[in-house]
N, C-alpha and C positions, 0 to 999 in steps of 0.2 A: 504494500500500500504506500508505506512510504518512500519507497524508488519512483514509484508511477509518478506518482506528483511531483517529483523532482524531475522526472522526464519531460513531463507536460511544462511545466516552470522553464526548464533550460531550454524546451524546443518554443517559446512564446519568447525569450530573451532573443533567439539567433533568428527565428523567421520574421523579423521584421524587416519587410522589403527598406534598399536605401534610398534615400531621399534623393532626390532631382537636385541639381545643382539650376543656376540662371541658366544654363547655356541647354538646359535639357539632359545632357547626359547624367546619371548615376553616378551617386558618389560614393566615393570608395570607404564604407565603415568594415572597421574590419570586427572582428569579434574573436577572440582568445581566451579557449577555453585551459585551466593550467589546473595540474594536479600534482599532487606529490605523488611519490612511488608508494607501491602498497607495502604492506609488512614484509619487512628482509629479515632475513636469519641475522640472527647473536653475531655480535664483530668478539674478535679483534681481525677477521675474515678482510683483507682489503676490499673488496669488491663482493659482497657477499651475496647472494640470490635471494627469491623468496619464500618465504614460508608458504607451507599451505594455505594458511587465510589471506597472504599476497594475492598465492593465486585466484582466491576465489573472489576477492576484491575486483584482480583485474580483468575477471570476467564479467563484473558488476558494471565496471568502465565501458565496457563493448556496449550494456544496454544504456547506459546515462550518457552517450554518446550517440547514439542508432539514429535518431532522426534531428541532429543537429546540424546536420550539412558543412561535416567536417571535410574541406579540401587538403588539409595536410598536416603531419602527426612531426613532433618538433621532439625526441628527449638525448639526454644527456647521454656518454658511453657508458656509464657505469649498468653490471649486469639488472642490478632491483628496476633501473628505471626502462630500460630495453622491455624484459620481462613485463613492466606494466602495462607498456602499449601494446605489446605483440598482439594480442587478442582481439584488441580493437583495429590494428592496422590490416590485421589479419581479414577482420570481416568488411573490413571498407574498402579493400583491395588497394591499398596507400604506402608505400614505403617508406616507412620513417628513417626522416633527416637528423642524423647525428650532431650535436654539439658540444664541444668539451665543456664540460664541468666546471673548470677553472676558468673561462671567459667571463666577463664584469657583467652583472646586470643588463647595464646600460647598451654593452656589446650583443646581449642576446635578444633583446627587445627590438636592435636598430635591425639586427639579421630579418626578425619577425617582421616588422611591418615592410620592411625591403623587401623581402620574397615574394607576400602573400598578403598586398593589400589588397583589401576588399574582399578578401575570404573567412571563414572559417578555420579556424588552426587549434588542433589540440596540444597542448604542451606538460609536456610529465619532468617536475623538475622535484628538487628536496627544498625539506625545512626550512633549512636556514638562506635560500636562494630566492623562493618563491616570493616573500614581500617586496621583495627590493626588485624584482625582475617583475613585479605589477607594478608600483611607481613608476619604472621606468617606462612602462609604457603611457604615463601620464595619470594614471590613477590612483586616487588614493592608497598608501600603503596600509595593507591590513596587518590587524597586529601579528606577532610572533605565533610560529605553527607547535605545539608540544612536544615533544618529540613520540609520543604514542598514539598523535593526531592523524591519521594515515584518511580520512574519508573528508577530506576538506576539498572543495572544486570552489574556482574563483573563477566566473565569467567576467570579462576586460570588454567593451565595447567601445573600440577608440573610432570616431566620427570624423571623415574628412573635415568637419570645422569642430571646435565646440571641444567643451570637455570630455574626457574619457571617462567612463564611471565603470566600479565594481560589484558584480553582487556574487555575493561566499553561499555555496550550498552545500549538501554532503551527500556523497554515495556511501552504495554498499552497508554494512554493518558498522551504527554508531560506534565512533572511539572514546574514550573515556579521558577525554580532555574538558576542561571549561567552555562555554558556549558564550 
C-alpha cells in the first residue's frame, strides 16, 4: 500500500509535461530522481556488496521507478551502488553510466544536467554524497542521511528558469532512522 502511493506520488512529480518557452519550443526541466544504495554487507570489506535486504530493496527500486520515464540511470563504481540499479536498468533496458565516487558534488551534478537535460535521470549515490550533490543541483540541501537510512529517494526538479525544488520520499521497507 505504501509503495503504490509512493509510485503514484513520484509518477505525478515526473509526468508533468514542460512548459513552452516565448518562442514555443519546450523547455528543458529536467527531473533527478537520486537514491542511496540499498543495504551493503559489514565493512571493513572495501567495496562490499549487498545484503539480502539490499537486494530486495533494489528490486523495490525497479517498481518506485517503473512509470517515471526514466531516460538514464547515473551510479557511482563502487559494487553496493552498481548492485542497486542493476534491477532497475535491467528492466528499463538503460545502461548505466558510471561515475567515480570521488568526483565533487558540484562535478557530478554539472555531468547531470550536461548529458541529460530535459530528461528523467535516476541517480544511486551514498550518505554522505547525496545532500551536497542535490544543492548542487540548485536545491535545497536536505538534511544529513543516517547511516541505517537506506529507503530515502529525493526527486530534484531543476526548470529551464526558476528555482529547482526537492521533494524526499521513501521506498521499499521503512529504515529506522528519524523522519
Amino acid at each position: 500500500m505504501r509503495t503504490s502511493i509512493i509510485i503514484r506520488a513520484l509518477a505525478a512529480l515526473v509526468a508533468v509535461a514542460p512548459l513552452a518557452s516565448a518562442q514555443g519550443t519546450p523547455a528543458a526541466t529536467t527531473t533527478i530522481i537520486v537514491v542511496r544504495h540499498a543495504e551493503k554487507a559489514a565493512e571493513p570489506v572495501a567495496d562490499p556488496p549487498l545484503t539480502p535486504a539490499g537486494i530486495t530493496r533494489a528490486e523495490a527500486l525497479v517498481e518506485f521507478v517503473r512509470d517515471a520515464g526514466v531516460k538514464a540511470i547515473v551510479s557511482t563504481q563502487l559494487q553496493r551502488t552498481r548492485q542497486t540499479v542493476a534491477p532497475a536498468a535491467a528492466k528499463l533496458g538503460l545502461t548505466t553510466e558510471i561515475i567515480d565516487a570521488r568526483i565533487t558534488p558540484r562535478a557530478t551534478a554539472d555531468s547531470i544536467l550536461a548529458r541529460h537535460r530535459g530528461n528523467t535521470v535516476l541517480v544511486v549515490g551514498h550518505s554522505n554524497t547525496i545532500p551536497a550533490i542535490i544543492a548542487a543541483l540548485g536545491a535545497p540541501q536536505p538534511a544529513a542521511i543516517c547511516d541505517a537510512g537506506y529507503d530515502n529517494a529525493f526527486v530534484v526538479t531543476v526548470p529551464a528558469s526558476g528555482a529547482p525544488s526537492v521533494t524526499r520520499l521513501h521506498f521499499g521497507v521503512a529504515t529506522p532512522c528519524p523522519r
